[in-house]
C-alpha positions as CSV (number, residue, x, y, z in Angstrom):
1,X,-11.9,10.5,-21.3
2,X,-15.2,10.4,-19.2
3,X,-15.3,12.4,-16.1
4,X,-17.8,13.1,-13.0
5,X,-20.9,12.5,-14.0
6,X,-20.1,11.3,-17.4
7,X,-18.6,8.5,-15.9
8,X,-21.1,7.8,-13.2
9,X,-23.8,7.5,-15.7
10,X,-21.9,3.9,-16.5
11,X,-23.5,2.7,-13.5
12,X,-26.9,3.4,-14.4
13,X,-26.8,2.5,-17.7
14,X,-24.6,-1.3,-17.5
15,X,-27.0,-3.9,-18.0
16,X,-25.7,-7.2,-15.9
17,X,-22.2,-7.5,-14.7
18,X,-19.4,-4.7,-13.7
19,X,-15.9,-5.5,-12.3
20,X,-13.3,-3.2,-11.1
21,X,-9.8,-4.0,-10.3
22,X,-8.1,-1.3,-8.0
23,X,-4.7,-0.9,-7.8
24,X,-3.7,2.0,-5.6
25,X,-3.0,2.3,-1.9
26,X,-4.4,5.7,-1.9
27,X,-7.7,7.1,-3.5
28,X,-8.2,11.3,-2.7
29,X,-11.7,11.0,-3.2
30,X,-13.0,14.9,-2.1
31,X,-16.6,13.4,-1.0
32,X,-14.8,10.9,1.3
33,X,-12.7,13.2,3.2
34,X,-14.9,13.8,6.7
35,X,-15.8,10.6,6.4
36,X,-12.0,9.3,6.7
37,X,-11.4,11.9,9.4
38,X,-14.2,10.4,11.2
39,X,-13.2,7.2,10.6
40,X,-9.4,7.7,11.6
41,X,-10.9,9.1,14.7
42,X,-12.9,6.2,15.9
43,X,-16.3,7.8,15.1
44,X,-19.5,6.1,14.6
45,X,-19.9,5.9,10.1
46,X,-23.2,5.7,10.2
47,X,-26.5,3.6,8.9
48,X,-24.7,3.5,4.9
49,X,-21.6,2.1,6.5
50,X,-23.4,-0.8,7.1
51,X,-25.4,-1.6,4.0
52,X,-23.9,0.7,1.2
53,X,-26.9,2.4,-0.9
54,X,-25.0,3.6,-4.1
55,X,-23.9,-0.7,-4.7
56,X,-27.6,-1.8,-3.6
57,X,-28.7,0.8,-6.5
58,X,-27.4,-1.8,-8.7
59,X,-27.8,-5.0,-7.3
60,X,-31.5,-4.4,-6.3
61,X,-31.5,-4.3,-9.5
62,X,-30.5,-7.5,-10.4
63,X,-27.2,-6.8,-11.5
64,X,-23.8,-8.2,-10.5
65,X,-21.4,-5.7,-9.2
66,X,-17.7,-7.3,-7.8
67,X,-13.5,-6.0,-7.4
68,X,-11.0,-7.1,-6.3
69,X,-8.3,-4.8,-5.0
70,X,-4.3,-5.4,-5.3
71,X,-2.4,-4.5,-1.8
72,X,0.9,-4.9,0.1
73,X,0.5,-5.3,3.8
74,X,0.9,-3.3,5.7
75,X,-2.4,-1.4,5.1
76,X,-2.4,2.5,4.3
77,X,-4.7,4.6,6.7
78,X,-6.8,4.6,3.6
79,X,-7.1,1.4,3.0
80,X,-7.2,0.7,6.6
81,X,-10.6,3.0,5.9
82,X,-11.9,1.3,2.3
83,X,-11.7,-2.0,3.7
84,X,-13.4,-1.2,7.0
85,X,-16.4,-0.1,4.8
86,X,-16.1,-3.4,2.1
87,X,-18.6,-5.5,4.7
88,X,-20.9,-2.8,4.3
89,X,-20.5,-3.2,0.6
90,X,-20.6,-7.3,0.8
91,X,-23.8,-6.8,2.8
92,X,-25.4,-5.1,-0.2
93,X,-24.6,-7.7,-2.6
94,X,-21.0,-6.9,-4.1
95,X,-18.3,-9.2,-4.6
96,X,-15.2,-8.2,-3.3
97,X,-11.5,-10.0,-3.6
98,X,-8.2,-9.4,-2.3
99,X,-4.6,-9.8,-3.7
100,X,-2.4,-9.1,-0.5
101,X,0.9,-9.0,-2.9
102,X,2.8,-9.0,0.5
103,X,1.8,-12.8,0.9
104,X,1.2,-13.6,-2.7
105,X,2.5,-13.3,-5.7
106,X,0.6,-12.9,-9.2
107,X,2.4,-11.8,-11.9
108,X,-0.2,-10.5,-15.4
109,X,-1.9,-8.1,-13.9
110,X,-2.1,-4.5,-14.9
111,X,-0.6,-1.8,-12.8
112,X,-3.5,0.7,-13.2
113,X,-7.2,0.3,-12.1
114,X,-9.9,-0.4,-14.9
115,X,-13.9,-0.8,-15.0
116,X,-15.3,-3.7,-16.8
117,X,-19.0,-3.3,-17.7
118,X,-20.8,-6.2,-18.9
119,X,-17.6,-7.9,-20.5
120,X,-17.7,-5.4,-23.6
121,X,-16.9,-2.1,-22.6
122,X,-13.2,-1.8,-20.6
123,X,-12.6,2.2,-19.1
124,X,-8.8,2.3,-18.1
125,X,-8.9,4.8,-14.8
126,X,-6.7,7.5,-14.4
127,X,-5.8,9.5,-11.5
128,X,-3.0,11.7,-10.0
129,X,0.1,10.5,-8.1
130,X,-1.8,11.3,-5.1
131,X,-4.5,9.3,-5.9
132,X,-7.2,12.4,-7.5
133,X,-9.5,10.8,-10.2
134,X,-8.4,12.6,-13.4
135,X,-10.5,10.6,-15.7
136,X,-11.4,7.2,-17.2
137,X,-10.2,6.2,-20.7
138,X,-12.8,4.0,-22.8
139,X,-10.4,1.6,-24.6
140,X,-10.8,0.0,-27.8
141,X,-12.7,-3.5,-28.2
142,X,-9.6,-5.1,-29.2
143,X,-8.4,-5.0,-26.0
144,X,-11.2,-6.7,-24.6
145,X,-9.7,-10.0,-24.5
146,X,-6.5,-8.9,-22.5
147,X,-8.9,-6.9,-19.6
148,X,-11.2,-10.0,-19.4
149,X,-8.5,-11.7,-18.7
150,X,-7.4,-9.6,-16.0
151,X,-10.3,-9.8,-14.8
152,X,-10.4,-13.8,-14.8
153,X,-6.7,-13.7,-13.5
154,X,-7.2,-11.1,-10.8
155,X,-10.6,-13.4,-9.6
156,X,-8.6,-16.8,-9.5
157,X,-5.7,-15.5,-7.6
158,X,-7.8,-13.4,-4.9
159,X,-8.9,-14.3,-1.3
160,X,-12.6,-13.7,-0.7
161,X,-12.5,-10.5,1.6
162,X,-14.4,-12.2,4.6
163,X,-11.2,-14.8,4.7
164,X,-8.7,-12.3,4.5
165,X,-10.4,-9.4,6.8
166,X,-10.6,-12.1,9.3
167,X,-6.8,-13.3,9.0
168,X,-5.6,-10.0,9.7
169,X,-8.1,-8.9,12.7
């Protein structure tokens, strides 16, 4: 199981392409806590808001960074916040798709989050029931096939954010 820094070495070190399919309606991520309260509070985020420096890391780079994230409407406060900032993350080149399961439905997907790094290496991500990152799982290349298709799956079924932001503001 990677952790920390362990883990966020992964993004440094992928060579072209890394998906991520997120699951969960809540993420307790420690570093994102003011920024939620100031969020919920109507508070101005900030230049990174806009134009998110940790995904333009990557894709200045030339690499191809995309999600999509599996909801049910209504939103969470926290997702109310994550998807506020996703425009900020589309502006600096990442991909992101939504699967509103309240309006859709799309059966063969997996019911935890994963990271898939240039199609060969699948980490499984594990977290509490409140939504604490405990760790991510690097899982066996024979499961490869079954993530990548997902992956494919997940991409087919989901809305481009910009559509579905604008359909529900």
């Amino acid at each position: 199981m990677l952790t920390g820094e362990e883990f966020g070495r992964l993004f440094e070190t992928f060579e072209r392409t890394a998906f991520r399919l997120e699951t969960l309606d809540e993420y307790d991520v420690e570093e994102e806590r003011e920024e939620i309260a100031r969020f919920l509070a109507g508070e101005d985020m900030g230049p990174d808001w806009a134009d998110n420096p940790w995904v333009r890391s990557m894709t200045d780079k030339g690499k191809h960074v995309s999600r999509v994230h599996v909801l049910r409407s209504p939103l969470t406060d926290y997702l109310r916040y994550e998807l506020s900032a996703y425009p900020g993350n589309i502006k600096a080149g990442e991909v992101i798709g939504i699967v509103d399961l309240s309006e859709q439905t799309v059966t063969d997907l997996p019911d935890h989050d994963f990271w898939l790094f240039d199609d060969r290496d699948v980490y499984r991500m594990h977290y509490t029931e409140t939504g604490v990152f405990i760790g991510a799982e690097p899982l066996p290349a024979d499961l490869l096939p079954e993530y990548r298709g997902y992956r494919d799956r997940a991409m087919a079924a989901a809305v481009p954010f910009t559509a579905y932001w604008d359909r529900h503001h």
